[in-house]
N, C-alpha and C positions, 0 to 999 in steps of 0.2 A: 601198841607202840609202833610208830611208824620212823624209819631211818632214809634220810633224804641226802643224798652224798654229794658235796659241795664240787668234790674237784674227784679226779682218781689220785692226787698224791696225797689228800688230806680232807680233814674236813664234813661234818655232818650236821644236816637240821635235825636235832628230834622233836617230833610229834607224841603226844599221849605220856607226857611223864612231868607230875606237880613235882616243883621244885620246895615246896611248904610242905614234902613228904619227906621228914629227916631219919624216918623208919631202916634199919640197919640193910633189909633187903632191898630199897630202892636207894640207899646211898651205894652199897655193893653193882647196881645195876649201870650208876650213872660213872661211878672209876672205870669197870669193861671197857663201856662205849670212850672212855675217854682214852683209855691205851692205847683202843682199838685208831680211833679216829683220831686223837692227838689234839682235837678242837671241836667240840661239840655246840651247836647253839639251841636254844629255847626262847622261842615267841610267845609273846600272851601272859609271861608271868608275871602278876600283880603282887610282887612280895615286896614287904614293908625291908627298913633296915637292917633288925632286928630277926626277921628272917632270914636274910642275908647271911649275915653272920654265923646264924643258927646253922645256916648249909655248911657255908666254907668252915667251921667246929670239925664236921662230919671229915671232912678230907685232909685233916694236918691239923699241928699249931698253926695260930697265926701269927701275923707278923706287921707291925707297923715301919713306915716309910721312916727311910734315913733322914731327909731333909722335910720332908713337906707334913704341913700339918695334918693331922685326921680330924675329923666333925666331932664335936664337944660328949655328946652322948656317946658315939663310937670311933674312937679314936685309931681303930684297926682302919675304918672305911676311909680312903681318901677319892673324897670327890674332885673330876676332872672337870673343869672349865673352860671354855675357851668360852669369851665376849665375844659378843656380834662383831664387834670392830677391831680387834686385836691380831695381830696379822702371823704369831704364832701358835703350834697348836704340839698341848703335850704329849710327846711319844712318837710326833713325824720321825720317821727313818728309822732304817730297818734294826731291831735289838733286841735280846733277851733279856727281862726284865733283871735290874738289881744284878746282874753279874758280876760285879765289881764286889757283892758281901763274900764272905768264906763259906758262907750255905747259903746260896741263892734261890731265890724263891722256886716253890717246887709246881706249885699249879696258881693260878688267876684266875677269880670268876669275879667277872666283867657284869653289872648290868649299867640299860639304858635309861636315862632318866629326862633329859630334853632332847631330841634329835631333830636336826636341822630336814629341813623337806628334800633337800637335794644336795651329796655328796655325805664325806666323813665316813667310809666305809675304810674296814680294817682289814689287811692282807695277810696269811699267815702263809711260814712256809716252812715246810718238815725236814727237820736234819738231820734225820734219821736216813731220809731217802737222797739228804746231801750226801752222807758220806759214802753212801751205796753206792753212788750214780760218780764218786770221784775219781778223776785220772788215778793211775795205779801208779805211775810215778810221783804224783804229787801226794798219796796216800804214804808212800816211802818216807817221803820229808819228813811229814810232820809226826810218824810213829813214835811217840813215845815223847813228844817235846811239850811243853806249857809258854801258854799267854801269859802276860800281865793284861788285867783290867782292872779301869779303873774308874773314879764315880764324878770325876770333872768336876768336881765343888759342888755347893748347897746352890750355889747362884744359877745354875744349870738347872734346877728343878723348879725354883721361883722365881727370881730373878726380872724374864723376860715374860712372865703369865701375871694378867691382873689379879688375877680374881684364886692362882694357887699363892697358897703363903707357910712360909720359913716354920719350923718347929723349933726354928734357935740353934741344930747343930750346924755347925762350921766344918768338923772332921773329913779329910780327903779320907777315902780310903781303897784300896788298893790289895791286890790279890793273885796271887798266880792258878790258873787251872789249868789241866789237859786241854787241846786242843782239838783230841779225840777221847769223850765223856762215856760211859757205858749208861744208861737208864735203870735202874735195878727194876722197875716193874716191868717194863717191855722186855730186857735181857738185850737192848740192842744198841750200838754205838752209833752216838752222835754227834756232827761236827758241834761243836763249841767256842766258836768266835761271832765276834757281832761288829758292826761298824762305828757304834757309839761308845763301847765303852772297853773295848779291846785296843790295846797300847802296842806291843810288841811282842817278837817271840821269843823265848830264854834263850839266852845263849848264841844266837845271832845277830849279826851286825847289822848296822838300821836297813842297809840300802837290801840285803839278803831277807831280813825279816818284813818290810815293806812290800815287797815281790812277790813275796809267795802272800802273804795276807791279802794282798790286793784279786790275785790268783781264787782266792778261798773266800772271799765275797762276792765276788762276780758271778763265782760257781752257786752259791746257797742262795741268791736271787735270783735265780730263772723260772721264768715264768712255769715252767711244768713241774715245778717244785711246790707251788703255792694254792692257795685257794683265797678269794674274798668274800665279805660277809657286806647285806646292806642292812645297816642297822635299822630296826622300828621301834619305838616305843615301849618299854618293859619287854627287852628281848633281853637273856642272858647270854654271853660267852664262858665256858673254860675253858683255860687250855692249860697242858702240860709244857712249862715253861721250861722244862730242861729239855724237851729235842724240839722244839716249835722257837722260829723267830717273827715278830710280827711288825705292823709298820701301820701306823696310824695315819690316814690318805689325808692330807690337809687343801682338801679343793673347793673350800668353803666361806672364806673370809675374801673381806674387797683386795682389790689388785693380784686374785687368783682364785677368785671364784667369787660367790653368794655370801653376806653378810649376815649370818647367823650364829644363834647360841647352840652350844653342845655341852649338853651336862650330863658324868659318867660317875656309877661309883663302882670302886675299885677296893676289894680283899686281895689280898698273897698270903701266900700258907707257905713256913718256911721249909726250906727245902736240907739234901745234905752236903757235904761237902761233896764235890763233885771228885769220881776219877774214873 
């Protein structure tokens, strides 16, 4: 096995490990590297759906999407679309997936299935080393306080994408968490807010809880927080979606880049409630 380190805050290629290996020791091998590294990727894996599945079994329940359909035979896997010509792209900007549930999704694994020749790379960035790396005064603030988040409507998921389509619910939903998470498998605290789907903070007033949020995004998106992946063809992503936020680069469609298709399919394994 070979370990190729994306960035020093995050982030690793692995070499030398079948992902079609659901054997207890080499599922045990692939959670380490992922504690370890927070976002692991895999080039070269030729796994059917079905396999897919089979893996993300290994690492949790799963869990199907609030709003968006999953594919007919596997209704966990929702496939990501963007049309050549469509000028949105789903999951631009920076977010913790599904934050908005009351057990949000605990790990993602990502694979590639059309990838455009040029652009559509994805950014991750560890929150764990947000909170480390955070003003001590601004650390003071938010000790002990909770977010709302929340999930923007069904129309936010389909809506503005051709080719993703509606599951029929309608339901907003809405949630309070820590704003400071602890990780149970790493043992270590992680900022916990996102720009998409975090509202406000309890118990403060707008122009006070705007302030400081504004403050606590700025901070969790610097660049030596982060690492990018360029996507190939049957590469896989996981990531631990409780201390990683991520950001889907959308520099690929006309009037902001190259007109091309991008086709992803997407497991989450549901996670716990966060504190």
């Amino acid at each position: 096995m070979e370990i190729e380190l994306l960035s020093g805050a995050l982030g690793a290629e692995i070499k030398g490990v079948d992902l079609k290996d659901t054997s207890s020791e080499n599922i045990e091998k692939i959670k380490n590297l992922l504690f370890e590294h927070k976002v692991i990727f895999f080039r070269n894996q030729d796994i059917n759906q079905k396999e897919q599945v089979n893996l993300s079994k290994c690492l949790g329940p799963l869990e199907t999407h609030a709003y968006v359909k999953g594919l007919s035979k596997f209704p966990e896997i929702v496939r990501i679309i963007k049309d050549p010509f469509e000028q949105n792209a789903w999951g631009e900007g920076w977010h913790s997936d599904v934050s908005y549930n009351k057990e949000p999704t605990m790990f993602v694994v990502l694979k590639s299935v059309e990838i455009p020749p040029i652009g559509g790379d994805t950014m991750f960035s560890n929150m764990e080393l947000a909170y480390e790396t955070l003003d001590k005064k601004l650390k003071i603030k938010i000790e002990g306080k909770k977010a709302i988040h929340d999930s923007r409507g069904s129309e936010f998921f389909t809506e503005d994408y051709n080719s993703m389509k509606s599951n029929g619910n309608f339901d907003l939903y809405r949630n309070e968490h820590p704003i400071i998470r602890t990780n149970p498998d790493s043992g270590k605290k992680a900022l916990y807010v996102n720009t998409m789907y975090t509202r406000e903070i309890v118990g403060l007033d707008r122009k006070e809880s705007d302030s400081i949020l504004n403050e606590l995004y700025k901070h969790q998106e610097r660049l030596d927080l982060t690492c990018r992946f360029k996507w190939t063809k049957n590469a896989v992503a996981i990531w631990d979606n409780r201390s990683v936020i991520h950001y889907a680069i959308a520099d690929f469609y006309p009037k902001r880049g190259l007109g091309h298709k991008r086709v992803m399919d997407r497991i989450a394994i549901r996670g716990e409630q966060p504190f």
